[in-house]
C-alpha positions in Angstrom: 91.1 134.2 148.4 89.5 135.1 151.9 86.7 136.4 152.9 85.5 139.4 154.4 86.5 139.7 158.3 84.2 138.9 161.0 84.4 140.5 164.2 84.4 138.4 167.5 83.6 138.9 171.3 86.8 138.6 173.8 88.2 135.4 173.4 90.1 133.0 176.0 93.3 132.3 174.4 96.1 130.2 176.4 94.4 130.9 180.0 94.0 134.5 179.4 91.2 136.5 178.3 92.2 138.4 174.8 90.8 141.4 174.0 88.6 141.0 170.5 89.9 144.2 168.6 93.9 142.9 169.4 92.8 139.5 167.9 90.7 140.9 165.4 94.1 142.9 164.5 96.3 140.5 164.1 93.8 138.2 162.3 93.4 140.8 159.9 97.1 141.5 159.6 97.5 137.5 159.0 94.9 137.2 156.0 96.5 141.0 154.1 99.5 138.6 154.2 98.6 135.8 152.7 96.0 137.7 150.0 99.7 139.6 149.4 101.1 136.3 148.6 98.3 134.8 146.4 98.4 138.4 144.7 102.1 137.8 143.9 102.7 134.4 143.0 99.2 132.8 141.6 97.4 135.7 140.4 99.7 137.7 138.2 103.5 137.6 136.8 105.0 134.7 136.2 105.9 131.5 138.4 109.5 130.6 138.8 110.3 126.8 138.1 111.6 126.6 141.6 108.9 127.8 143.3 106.8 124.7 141.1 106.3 127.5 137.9 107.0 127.4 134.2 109.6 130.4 134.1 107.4 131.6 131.4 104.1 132.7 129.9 101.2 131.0 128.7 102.2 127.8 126.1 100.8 127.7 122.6 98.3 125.0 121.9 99.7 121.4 121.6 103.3 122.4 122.1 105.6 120.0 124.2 107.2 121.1 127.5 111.1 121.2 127.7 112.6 121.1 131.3 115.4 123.8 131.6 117.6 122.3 134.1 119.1 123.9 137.2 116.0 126.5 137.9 116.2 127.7 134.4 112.7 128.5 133.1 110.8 125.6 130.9 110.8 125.9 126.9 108.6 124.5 124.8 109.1 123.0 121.5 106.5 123.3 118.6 104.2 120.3 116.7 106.0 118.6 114.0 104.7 118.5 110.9 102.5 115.1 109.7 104.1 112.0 109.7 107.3 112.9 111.7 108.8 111.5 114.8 110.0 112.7 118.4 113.9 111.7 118.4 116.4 111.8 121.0 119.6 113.3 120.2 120.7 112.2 123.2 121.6 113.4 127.0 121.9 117.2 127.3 120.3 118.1 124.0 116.6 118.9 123.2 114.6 116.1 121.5 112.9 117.1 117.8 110.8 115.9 115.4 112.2 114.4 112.3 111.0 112.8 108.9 110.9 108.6 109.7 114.1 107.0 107.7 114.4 106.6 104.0 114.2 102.9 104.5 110.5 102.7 105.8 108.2 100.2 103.6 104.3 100.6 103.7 102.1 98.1 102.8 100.3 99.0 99.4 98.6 96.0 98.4 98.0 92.7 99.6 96.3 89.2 97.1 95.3 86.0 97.6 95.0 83.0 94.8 91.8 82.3 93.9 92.3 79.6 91.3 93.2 81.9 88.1 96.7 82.2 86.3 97.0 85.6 86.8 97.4 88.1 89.8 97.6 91.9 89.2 98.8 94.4 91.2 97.7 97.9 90.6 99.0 99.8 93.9 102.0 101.0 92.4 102.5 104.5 93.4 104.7 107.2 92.0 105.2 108.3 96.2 107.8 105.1 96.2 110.2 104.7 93.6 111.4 101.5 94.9 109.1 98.3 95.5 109.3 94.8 97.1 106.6 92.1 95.9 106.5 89.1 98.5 104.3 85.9 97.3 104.7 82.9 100.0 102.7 79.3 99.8 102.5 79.1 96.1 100.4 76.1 94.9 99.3 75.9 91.4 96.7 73.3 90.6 99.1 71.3 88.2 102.8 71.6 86.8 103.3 74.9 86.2 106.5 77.6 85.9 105.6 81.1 87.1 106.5 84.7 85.3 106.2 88.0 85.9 104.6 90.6 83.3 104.4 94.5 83.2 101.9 96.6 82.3 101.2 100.1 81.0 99.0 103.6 81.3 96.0 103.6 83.3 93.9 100.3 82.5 96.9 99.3 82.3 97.8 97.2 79.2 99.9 94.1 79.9 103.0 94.0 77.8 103.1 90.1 76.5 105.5 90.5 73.3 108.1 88.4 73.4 110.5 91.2 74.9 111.6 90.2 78.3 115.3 89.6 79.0 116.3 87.8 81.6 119.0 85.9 82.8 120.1 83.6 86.5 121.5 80.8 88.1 119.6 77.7 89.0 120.5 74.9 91.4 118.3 71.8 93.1 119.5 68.8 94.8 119.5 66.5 91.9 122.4 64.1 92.6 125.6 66.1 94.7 123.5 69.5 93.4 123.2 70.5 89.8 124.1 74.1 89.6 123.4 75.9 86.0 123.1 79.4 84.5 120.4 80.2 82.0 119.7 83.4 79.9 117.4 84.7 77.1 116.3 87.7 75.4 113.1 86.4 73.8 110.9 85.6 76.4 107.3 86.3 77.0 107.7 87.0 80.6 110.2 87.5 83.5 110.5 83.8 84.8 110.5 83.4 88.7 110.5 79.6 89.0 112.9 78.5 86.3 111.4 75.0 85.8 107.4 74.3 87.2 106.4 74.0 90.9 105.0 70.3 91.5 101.9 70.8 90.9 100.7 68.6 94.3 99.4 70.2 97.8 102.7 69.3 99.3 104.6 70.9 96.7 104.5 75.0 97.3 107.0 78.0 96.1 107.7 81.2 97.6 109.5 84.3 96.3 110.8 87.9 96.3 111.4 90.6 94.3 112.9 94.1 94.4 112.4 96.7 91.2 113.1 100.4 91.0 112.3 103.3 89.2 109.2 102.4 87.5 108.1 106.0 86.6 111.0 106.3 84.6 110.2 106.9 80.6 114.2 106.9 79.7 115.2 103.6 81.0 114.8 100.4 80.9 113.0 99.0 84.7 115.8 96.2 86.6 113.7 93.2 88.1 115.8 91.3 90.8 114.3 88.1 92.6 115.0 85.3 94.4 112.7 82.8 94.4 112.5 78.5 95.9 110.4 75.8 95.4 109.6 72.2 95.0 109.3 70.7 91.8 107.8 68.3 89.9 110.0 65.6 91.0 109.4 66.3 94.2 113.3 68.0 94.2 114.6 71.4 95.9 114.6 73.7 93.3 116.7 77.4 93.8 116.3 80.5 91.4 118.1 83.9 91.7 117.7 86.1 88.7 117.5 89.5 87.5 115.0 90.7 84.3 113.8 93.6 82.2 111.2 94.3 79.4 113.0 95.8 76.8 110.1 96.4 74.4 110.0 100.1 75.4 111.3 102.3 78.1 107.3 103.7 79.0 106.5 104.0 82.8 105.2 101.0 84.2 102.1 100.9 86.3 101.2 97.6 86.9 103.0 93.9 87.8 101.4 90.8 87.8 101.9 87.4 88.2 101.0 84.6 85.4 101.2 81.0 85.8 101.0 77.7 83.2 98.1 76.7 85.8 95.7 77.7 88.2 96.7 79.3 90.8 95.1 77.3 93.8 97.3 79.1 97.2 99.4 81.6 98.0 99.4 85.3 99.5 101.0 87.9 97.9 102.3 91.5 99.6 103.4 94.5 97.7 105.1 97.2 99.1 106.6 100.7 98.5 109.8 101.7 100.1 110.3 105.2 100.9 113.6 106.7 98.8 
């Protein structure tokens, strides 16, 4: 730390006249000290956390410092692994990193109507085996009732047979509100408005729905929606059903969305929730 003494003529120090080799002495005695110190505290061994110090050696690259609490020497806790979290687990216990909940949803694939009657989405990945498909500000460019189809393998091929169950209760305001239940096991889709959206710019439709397991080649794939609208007769039409195609049990690959018309607005969200 210092460097190499330099010797001095007599010195007047306090109204007296010191002698050079007694303060050269004691000025040499002063810097062996404090090179001692430096030696002992910076230089080698290991800093005590009171003394401002770690308590411990060198930390391994992009580890996290853990305070050790009443002069106890720090501890350091290793990198997660990708995708995880730093989580409390409260006061007076270390904080880890965990896997994010079960429950997380990720975007997979987003759409927009671009006057066609049909809207595919592809995105469906066997990382999620449940799914949610959003579609808000529906507006078709005349009367029209809106479906749901599957589709298979790679290209994929859309499954139009007359196969799809499915089955609901519909209400709108008509009068003191007409409430009715509806069924069938001959359809050629998976209906989502149960009579036609008006068909106007001030008539729109929005729904959701939730299906599961699509990888499966044993079972038949559970569609659950819920979806509102205004229809034709400018009335307050409600829909909450449940669907399957039954024509085989293959995985599914693919969704989409058909119309009777043009599709003229909307947007559309689908997304994979974590199991």
């Amino acid at each position: 730390m210092a460097g190499p003494l330099v010797a001095v003529p007599n010195i007047f120090v306090n109204g007296t006249v010191a002698q050079a080799p007694d303060v050269n002495a004691d000025f040499q005695n002063l810097v062996d000290q404090v090179n001692s110190l430096w030696n002992a505290n910076f230089t080698s061994g290991i800093l005590n956390p009171a003394s401002g110090g770690t308590g411990g050696g060198g930390l391994t690259a992009h580890q996290l410092v853990l305070g050790g609490g009443g002069g106890a020497a720090f501890t350091s806790l290793a990198p997660g692994n990708a995708g995880q979290v730093l989580t409390s687990a409260g006061a007076g216990v270390d904080p880890a990193f965990t896997t994010p909940a079960a429950t997380a949803m990720t975007l997979l694939q987003t759409a927009s109507a671009s006057g066609t009657t049909t809207i595919p989405f592809t995105a469906i990945s066997t990382a999620y085996k449940h799914f949610m498909l959003q579609g808000t500000g529906i507006i078709t460019a005349s009367s029209a009732v809106l479906g749901l189809q599957v589709g298979e393998g790679v290209t994929p091929t859309w499954e139009t047979a007359a196969s799809y169950r499915y089955a609901g209760v519909f209400i709108d305001d008509i009068g003191a509100g007409s409430l009715n239940t509806f069924g069938t096991a001959t359809a050629t889709d998976i209906t989502l408005t149960l009579n036609a959206i008006g068909g106007a710019s001030i008539s729109s439709g929005t729904f959701t729905v939730w299906f599961t397991n699509l990888a499966s080649t044993t079972q038949y794939k559970s569609f659950s929606m819920k979806s509102s609208w205004v229809d034709s007769g400018a009335r307050a039409a409600n829909w909450d059903g449940s669907g399957h195609w039954s024509g085989d049990t293959n995985a599914i690959t693919a969704v989409r969305l058909i119309a009777g018309a043009n599709i003229t607005a909307g947007e559309f969200s689908l997304y994979g929730i974590s199991s």
